[in-house]
The first five atom37 places (N, CA, C, CB, O) and aatype in JSON, in Angstrom:
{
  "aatype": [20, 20, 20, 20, 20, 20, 20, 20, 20, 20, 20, 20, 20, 20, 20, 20, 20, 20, 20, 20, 20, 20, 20, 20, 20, 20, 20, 20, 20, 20, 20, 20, 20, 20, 20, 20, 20, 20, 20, 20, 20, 20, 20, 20, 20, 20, 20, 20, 20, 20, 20, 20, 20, 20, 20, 20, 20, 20, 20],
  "atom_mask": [
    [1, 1, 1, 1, 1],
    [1, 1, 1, 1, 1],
    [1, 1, 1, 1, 1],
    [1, 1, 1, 1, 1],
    [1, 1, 1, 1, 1],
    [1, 1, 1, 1, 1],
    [1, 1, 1, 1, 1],
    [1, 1, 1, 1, 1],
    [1, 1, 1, 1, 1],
    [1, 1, 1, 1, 1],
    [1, 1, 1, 1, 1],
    [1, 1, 1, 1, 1],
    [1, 1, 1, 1, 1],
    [1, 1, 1, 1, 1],
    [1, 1, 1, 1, 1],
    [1, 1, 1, 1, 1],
    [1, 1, 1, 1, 1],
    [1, 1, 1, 1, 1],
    [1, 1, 1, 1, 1],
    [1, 1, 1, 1, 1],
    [1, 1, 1, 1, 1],
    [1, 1, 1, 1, 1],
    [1, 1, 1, 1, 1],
    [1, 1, 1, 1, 1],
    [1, 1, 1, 1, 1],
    [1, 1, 1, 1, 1],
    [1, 1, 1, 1, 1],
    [1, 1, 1, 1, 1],
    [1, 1, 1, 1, 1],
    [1, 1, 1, 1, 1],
    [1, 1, 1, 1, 1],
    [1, 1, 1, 1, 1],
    [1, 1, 1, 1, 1],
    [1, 1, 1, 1, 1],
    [1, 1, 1, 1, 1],
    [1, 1, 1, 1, 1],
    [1, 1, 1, 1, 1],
    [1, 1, 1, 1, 1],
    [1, 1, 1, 1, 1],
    [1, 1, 1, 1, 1],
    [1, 1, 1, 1, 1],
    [1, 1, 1, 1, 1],
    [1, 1, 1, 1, 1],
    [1, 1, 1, 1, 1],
    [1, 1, 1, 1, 1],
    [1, 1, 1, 1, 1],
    [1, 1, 1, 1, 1],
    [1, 1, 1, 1, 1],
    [1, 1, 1, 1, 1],
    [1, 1, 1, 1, 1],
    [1, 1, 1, 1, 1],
    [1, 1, 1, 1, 1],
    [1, 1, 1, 1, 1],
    [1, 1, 1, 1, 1],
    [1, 1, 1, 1, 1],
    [1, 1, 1, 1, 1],
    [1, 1, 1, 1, 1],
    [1, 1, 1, 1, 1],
    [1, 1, 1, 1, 1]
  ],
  "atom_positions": [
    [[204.61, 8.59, -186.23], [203.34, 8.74, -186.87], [203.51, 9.21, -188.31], [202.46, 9.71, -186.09], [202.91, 8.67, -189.24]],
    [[204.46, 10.35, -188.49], [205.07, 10.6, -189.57], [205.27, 9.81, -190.64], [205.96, 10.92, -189.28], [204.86, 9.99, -191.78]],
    [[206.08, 8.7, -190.1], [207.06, 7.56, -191.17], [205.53, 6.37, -191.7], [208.84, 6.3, -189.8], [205.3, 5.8, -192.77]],
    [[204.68, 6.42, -190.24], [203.36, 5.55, -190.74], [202.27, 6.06, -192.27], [202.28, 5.65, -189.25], [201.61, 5.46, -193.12]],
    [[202.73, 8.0, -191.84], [201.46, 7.98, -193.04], [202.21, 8.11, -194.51], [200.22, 9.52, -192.85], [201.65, 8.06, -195.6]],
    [[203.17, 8.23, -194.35], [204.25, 8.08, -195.49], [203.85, 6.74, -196.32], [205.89, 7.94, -194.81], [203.39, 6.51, -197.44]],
    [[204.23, 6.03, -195.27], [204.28, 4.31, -195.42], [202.67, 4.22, -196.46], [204.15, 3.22, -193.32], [202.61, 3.73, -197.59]],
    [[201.57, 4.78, -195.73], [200.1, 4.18, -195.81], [199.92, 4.88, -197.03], [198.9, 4.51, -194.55], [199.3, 4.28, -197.9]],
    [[200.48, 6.41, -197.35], [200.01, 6.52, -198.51], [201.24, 6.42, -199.53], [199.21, 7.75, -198.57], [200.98, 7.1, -200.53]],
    [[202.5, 5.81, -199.63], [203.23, 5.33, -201.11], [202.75, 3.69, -201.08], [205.31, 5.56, -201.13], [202.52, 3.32, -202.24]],
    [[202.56, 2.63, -200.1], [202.24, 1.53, -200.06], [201.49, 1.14, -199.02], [203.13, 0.94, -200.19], [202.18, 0.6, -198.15]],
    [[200.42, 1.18, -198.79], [199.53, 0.32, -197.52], [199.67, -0.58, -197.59], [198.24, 0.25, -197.29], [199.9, -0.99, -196.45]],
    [[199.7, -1.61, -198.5], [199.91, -3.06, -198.45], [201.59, -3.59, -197.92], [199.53, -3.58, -200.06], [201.86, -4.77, -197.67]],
    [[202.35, -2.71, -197.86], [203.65, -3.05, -197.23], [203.78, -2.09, -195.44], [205.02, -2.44, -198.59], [204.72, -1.6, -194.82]],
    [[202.22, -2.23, -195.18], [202.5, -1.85, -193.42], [202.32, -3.13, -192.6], [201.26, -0.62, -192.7], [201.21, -3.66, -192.63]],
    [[203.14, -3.59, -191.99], [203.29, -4.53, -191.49], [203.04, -4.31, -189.67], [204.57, -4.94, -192.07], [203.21, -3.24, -189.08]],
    [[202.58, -5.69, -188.97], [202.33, -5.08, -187.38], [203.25, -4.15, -187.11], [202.45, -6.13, -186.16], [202.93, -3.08, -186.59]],
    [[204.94, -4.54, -187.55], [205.7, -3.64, -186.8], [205.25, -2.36, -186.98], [207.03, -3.71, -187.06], [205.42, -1.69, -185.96]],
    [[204.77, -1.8, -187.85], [204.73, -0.45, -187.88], [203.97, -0.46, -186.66], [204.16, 0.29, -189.17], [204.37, 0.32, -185.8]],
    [[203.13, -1.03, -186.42], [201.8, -0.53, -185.08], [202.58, -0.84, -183.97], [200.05, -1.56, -184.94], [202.44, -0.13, -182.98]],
    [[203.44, -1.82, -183.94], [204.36, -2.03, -182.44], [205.22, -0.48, -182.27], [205.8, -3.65, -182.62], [205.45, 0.24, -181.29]],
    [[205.5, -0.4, -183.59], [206.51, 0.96, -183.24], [205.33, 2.26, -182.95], [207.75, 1.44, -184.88], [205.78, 3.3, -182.45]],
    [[204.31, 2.21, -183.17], [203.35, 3.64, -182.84], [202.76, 3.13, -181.7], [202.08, 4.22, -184.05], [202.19, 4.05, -181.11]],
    [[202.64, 2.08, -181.15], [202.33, 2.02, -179.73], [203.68, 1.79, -178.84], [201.26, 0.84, -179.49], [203.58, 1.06, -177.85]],
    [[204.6, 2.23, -179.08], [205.68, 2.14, -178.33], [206.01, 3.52, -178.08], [206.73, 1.36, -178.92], [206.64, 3.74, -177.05]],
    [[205.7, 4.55, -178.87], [205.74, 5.73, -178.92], [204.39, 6.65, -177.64], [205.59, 5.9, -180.59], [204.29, 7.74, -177.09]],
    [[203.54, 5.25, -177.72], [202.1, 6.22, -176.77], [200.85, 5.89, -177.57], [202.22, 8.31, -176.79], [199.94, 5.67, -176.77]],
    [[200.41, 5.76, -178.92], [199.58, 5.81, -179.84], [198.91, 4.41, -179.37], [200.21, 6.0, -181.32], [199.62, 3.44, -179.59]],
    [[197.51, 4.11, -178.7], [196.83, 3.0, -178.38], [196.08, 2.72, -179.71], [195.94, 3.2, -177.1], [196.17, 3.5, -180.66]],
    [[195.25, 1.45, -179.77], [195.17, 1.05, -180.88], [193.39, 2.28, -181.52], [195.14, -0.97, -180.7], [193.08, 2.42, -182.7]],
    [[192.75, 2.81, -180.49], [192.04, 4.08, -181.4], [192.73, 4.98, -182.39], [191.52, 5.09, -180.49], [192.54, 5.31, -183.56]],
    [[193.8, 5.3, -181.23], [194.72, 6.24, -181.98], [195.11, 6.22, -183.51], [195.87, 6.15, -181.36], [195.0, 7.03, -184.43]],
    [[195.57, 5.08, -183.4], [196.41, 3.9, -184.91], [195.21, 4.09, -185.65], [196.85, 1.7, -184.64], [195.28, 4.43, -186.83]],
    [[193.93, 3.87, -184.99], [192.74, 3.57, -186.46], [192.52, 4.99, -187.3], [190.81, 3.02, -185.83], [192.37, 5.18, -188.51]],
    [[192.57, 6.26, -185.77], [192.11, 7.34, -186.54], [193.02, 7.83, -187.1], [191.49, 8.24, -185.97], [192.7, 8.49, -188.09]],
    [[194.67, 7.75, -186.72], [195.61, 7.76, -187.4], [195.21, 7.64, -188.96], [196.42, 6.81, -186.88], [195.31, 8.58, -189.74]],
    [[194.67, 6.19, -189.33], [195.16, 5.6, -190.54], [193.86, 5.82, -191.62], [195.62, 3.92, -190.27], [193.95, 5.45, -192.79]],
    [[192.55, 6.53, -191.04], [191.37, 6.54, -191.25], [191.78, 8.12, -191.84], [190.28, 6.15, -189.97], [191.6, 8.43, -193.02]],
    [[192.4, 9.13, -190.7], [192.42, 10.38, -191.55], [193.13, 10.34, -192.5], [192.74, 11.45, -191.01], [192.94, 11.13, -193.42]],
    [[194.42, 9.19, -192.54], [195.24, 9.6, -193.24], [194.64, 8.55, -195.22], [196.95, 9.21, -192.22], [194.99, 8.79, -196.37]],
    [[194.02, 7.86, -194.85], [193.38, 7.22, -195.99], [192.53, 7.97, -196.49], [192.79, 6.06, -195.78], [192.42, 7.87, -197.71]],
    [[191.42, 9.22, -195.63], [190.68, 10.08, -195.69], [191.33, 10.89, -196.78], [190.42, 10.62, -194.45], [190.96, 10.62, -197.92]],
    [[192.17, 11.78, -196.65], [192.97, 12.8, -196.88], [193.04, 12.17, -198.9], [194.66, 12.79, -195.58], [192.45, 12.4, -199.96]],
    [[194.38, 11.16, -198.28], [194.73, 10.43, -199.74], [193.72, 10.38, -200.83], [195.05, 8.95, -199.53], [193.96, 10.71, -202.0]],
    [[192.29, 9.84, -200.29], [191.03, 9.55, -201.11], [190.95, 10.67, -201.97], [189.68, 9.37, -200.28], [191.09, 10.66, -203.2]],
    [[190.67, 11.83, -201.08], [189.65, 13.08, -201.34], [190.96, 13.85, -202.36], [188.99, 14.18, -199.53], [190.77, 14.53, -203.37]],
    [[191.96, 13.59, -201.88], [193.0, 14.01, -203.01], [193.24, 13.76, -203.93], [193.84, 13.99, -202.95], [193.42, 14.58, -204.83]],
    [[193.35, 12.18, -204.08], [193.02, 11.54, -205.63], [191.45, 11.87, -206.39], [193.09, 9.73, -205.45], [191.4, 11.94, -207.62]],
    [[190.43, 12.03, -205.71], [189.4, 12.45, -206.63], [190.03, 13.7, -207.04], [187.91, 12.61, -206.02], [190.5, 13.87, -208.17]],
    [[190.04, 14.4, -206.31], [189.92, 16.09, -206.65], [191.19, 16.27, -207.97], [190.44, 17.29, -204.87], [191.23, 17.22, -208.74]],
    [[191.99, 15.29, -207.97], [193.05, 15.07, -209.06], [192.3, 14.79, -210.45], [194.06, 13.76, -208.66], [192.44, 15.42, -211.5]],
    [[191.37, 13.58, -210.17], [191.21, 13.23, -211.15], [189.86, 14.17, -211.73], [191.19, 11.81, -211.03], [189.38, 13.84, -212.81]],
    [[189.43, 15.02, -211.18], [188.22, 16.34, -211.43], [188.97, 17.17, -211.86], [187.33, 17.04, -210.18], [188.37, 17.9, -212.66]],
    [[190.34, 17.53, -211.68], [190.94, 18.53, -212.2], [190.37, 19.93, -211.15], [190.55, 18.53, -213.89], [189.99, 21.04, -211.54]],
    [[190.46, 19.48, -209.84], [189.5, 20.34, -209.01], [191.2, 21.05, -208.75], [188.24, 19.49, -207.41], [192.27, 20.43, -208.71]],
    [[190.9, 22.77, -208.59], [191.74, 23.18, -208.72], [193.0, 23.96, -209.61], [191.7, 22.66, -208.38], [193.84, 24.86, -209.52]],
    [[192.61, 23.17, -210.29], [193.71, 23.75, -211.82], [193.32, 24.77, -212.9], [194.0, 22.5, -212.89], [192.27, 24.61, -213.51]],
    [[194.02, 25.69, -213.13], [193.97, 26.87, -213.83], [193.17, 25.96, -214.74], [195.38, 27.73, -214.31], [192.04, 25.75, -214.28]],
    [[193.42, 25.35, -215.89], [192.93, 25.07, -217.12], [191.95, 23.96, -217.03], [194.0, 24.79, -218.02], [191.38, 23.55, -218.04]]
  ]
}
């Protein structure tokens, strides 16, 4: 699940089925995979705004 959100947030466009064969081989059914990839796109989003607000930073 690890190596998936790695994958989703330096390149989403280079996740290929295998990645999902390998997270349902592990146990992860295909809900799992969505909310998997939903929090983890979630996360990425709200991080790049808050970057680009300067939300956070001393100055």
């Amino acid at each position: 699940m690890c190596e998936y959100v790695e994958q989703l947030t330096r390149d989403a466009t280079a996740i290929t089925p295998e990645h999902h064969a390998r997270l349902r081989a592990v146990g992860f059914d295909d809900r799992a995979i969505l909310q998997i990839t939903l929090i983890a796109a979630w996360f990425n989003y709200i991080n790049r705004v808050a970057d680009a607000l300067g939300v956070g930073r001393d100055s």
